[in-house]
C-alpha positions in Angstrom: -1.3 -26.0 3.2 -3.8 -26.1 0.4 -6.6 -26.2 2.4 -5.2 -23.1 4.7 -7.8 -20.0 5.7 -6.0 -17.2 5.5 -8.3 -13.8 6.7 -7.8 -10.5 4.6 -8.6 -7.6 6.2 -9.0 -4.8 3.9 -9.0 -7.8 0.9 -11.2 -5.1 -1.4 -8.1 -2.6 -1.7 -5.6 -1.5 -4.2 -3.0 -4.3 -2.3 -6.0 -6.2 -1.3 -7.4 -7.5 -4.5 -3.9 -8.7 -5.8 -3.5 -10.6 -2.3 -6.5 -12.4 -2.8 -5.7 -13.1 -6.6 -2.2 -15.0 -5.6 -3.4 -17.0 -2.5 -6.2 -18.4 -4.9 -3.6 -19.5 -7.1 -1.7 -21.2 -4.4 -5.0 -22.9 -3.6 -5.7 -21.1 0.1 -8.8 -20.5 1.1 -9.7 -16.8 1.5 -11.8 -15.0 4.2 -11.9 -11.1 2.3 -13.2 -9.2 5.8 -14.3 -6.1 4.2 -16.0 -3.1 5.9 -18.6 -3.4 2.8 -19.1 -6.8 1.4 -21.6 -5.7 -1.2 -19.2 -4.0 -2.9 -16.0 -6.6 -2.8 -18.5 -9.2 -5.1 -16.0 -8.5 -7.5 -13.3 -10.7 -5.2 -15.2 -14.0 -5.8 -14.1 -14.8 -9.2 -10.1 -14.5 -8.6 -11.2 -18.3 -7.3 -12.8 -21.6 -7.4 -16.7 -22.2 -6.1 -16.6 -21.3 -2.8 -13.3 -20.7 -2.2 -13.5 -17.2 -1.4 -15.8 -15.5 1.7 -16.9 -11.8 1.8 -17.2 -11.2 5.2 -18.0 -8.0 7.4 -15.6 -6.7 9.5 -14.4 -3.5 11.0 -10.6 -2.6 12.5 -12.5 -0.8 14.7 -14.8 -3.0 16.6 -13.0 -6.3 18.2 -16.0 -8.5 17.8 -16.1 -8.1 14.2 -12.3 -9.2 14.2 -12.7 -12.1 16.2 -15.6 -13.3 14.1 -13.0 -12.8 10.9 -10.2 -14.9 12.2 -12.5 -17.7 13.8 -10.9 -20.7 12.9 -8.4 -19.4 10.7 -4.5 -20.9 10.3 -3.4 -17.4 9.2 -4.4 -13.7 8.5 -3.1 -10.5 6.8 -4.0 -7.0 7.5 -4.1 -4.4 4.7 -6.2 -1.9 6.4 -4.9 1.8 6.0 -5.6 5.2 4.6 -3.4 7.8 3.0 -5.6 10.7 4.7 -7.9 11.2 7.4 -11.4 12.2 6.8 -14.2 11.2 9.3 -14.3 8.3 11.4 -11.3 7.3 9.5 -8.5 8.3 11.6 -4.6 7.6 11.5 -4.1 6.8 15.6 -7.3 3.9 15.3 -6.7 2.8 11.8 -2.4 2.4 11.9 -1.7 2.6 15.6 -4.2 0.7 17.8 -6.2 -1.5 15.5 -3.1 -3.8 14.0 -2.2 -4.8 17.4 -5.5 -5.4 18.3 -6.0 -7.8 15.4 -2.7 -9.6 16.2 -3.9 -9.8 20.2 -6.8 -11.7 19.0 -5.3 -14.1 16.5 -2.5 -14.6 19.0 -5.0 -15.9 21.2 -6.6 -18.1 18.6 -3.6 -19.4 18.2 -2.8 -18.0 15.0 0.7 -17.1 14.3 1.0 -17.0 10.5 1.0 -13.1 11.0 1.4 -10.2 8.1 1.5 -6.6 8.7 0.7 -4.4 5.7 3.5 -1.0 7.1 5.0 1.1 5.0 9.1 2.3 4.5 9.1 5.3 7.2 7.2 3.7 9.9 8.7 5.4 13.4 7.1 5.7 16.6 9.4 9.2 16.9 8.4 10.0 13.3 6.8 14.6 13.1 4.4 12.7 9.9 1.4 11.4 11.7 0.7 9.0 9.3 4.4 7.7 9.5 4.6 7.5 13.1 1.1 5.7 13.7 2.7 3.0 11.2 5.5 2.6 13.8 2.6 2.3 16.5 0.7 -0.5 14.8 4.4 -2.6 14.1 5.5 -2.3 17.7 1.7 -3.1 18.7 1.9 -6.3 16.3 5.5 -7.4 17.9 4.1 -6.9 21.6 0.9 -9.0 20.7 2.5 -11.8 17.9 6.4 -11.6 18.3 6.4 -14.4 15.1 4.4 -11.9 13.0 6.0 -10.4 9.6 6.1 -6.6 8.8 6.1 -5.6 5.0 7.2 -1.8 4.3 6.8 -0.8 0.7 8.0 2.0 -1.1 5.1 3.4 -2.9 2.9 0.5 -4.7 2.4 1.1 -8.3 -0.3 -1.0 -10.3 -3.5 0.2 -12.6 -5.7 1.1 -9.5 -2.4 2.7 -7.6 -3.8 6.0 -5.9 0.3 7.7 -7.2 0.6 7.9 -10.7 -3.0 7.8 -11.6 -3.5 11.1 -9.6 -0.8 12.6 -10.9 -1.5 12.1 -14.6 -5.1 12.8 -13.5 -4.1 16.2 -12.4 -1.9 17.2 -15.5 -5.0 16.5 -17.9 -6.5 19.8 -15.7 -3.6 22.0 -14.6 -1.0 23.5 -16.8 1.8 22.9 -14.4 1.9 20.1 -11.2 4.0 20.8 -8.1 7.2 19.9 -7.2 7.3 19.6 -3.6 10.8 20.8 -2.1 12.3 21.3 -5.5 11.1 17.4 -6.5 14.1 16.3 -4.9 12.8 13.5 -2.7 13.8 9.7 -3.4 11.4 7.3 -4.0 11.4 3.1 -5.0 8.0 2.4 -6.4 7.3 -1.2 -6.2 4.9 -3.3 -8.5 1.6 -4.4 -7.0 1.9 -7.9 -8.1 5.2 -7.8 -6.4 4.2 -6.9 -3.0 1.1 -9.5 -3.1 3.2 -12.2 -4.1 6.1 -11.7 -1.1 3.2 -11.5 1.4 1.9 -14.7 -0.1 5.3 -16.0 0.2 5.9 -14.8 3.7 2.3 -17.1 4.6 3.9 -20.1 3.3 7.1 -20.8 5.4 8.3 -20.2 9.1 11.5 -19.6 8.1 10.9 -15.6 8.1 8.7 -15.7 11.3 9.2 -12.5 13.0 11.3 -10.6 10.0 11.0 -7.1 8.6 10.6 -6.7 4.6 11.2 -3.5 3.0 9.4 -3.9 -0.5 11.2 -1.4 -3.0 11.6 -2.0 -6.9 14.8 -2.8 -9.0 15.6 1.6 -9.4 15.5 4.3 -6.9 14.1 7.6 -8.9 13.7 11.1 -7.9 10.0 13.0 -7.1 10.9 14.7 -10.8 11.9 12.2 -12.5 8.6 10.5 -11.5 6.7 13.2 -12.8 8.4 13.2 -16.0 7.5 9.8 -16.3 3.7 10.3 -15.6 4.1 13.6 -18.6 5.9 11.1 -21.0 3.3 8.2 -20.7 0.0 10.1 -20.6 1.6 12.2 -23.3 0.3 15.5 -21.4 2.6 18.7 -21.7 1.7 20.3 -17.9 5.1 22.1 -16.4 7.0 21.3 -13.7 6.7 24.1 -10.9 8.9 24.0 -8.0 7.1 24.8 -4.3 9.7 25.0 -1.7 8.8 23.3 2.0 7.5 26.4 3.6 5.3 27.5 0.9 3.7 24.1 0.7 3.5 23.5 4.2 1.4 26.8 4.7 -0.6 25.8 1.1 -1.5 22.2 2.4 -2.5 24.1 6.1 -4.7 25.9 4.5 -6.3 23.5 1.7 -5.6 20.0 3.3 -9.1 19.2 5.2 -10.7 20.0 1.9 -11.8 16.3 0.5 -10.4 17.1 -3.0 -7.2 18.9 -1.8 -4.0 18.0 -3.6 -1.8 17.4 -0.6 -2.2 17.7 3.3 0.4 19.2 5.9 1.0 15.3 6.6 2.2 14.2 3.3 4.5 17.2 3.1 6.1 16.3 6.2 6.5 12.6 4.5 8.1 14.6 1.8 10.5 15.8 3.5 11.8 11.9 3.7 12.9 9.7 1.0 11.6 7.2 0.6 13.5 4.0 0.0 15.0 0.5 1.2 17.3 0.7 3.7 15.8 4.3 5.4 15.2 2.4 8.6 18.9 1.4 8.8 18.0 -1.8 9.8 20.4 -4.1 8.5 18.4 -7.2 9.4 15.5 -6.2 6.7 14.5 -8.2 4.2 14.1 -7.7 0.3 12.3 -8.7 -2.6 15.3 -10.9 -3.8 15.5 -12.5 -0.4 12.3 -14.2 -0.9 12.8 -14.8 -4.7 11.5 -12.4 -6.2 12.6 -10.3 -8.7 11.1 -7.0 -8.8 9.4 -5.3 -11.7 10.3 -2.1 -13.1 8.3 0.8 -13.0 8.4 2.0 -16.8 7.5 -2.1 -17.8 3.8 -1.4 -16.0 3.1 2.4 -16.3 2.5 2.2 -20.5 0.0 -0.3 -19.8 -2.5 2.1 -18.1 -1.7 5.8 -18.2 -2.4 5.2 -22.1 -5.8 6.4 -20.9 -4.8 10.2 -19.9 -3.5 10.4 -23.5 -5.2 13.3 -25.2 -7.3 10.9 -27.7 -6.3 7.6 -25.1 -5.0 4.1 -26.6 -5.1 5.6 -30.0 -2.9 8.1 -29.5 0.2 6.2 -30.2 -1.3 4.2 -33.2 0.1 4.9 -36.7 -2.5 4.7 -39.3 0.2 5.3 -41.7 
């Protein structure tokens, strides 16, 4: 399998550039189909001369798709957004464009097949963003039954779009919100993690067809993950519960603003934990199923919320 081509779409993102980094290590090639390849240069360098393509492609257009997965033995799509803002929309994006993709390697012959979902995913599910995640899996399955699905919990890492907001936000508000009382479950899981069970699902047929919910080693509360952003970027901001309704009517009224802290959608998610086994599917796969043992949250967060300190890396340096 050395010599494999494996097509990324969305290889530039958070889950994206990790991806890359491990099949380069396992000595894959890599075809990064970006929607900008003038800005993915930085991809290159995670391998050998030439073993890693930027090419253009967009979820969007089919043609650009095909051209992305000609003549490749396997692909992986990463593509999604956590909010909608232009052409960027939930229904194309989740819903229509995974199956799309997996119609068109299906027909190339392709059948190495990963799904990028997330824990949640339901065609019947009131968030949008949840239930166009069930569309894309059930579009996948119709196109490429042999195709894997991989739900995580949310992804941690140094670029993750979770902590780093919130320790963001407590450097310039005095308090940060508790949505519902704080009281929703969550299972972070490491970045590095998630790119190296994809990587593992690419290498065997054994799990052809199989679900993997991605969740770390501890289940934690919405408030006990902000009081672990406050402890490791050393910031002091207060805890304010905002019960359902409130925020619900907030996130109406704020949520198409581009710098709003939370739409109507990711309140609805709210309202769901988030953690293995939600789906109730007892036939989903974990981390430890494939190996791999997963990597706590509080072993990875010191290493880069040090920089929300109030005087950064120094902070916590004892010049005795």
């Amino acid at each position: 399998m050395a010599a494999d081509l494996i097509t990324v779409f969305g290889a530039s993102g958070f889950i994206g550039r990790y991806l890359v980094r491990s099949l380069a290590k396992r000595g894959y090639r890599i075809r990064a189909a970006v929607r900008r390849p003038n800005l993915a240069n930085f991809l290159i360098p995670m391998g050998d001369v030439g073993q890693i393509q930027l090419v253009q492609a967009n979820v969007r257009d089919s043609a650009s798709i095909e051209r992305a997965l000609q003549e490749a033995d396997g692909a992986v799509n990463l593509v999604g957004i956590l909010r909608e803002w232009g052409k960027q929309k939930f229904s194309k994006l989740h819903g229509e464009a995974p199956g799309e993709i997996a119609k068109i390697a299906a027909a190339k012959g392709i059948n190495r097949f990963v799904q990028m979902s997330s824990i949640g995913a339901d065609t019947e599910a009131r968030a949008t963003y949840a239930r166009t995640k069930g569309d894309g899996e059930a579009g996948v399955h119709s196109a490429l039954p042999e195709a894997m699905i991989v739900r995580p919990s949310i992804v941690f890492g140094a670029e993750d779009e979770f902590f780093n907001r919130f320790a963001a936000m407590a450097r310039l508000s005095p308090f940060l919100p508790l949505i519902g009382g704080g009281e929703s479950k969550f299972q972070p899981v490491y970045v590095a993690d998630v790119a190296e069970a994809i990587a593992t699902l690419l290498e065997t047929d054994d799990f052809a067809g199989r679900i993997v919910e991605l969740g770390g080693p501890k289940i934690y509360s919405f408030r006990e993950l902000m009081e672990l952003v406050l402890a490791e970027s050393e910031q002091s901001s207060r805890l304010i519960s905002i019960p359902f309704p409130i925020a619900s009517i907030m996130a109406a009224l704020t949520g198409w603003l581009p710098l709003a802290p939370i739409t109507l959608d990711q309140v609805r998610l709210l309202r769901e934990d988030n953690v293995v086994g939600k789906s109730g599917n007892s036939e989903a796969l974990v981390l430890n199923d494939l190996g791999i043992t997963p990597t706590a949250v509080e072993a990875i967060l010191p290493q880069y919320l040090w920089r929300f300190r109030p005087h950064g890396e120094f902070e916590a340096t004892d010049f005795g």
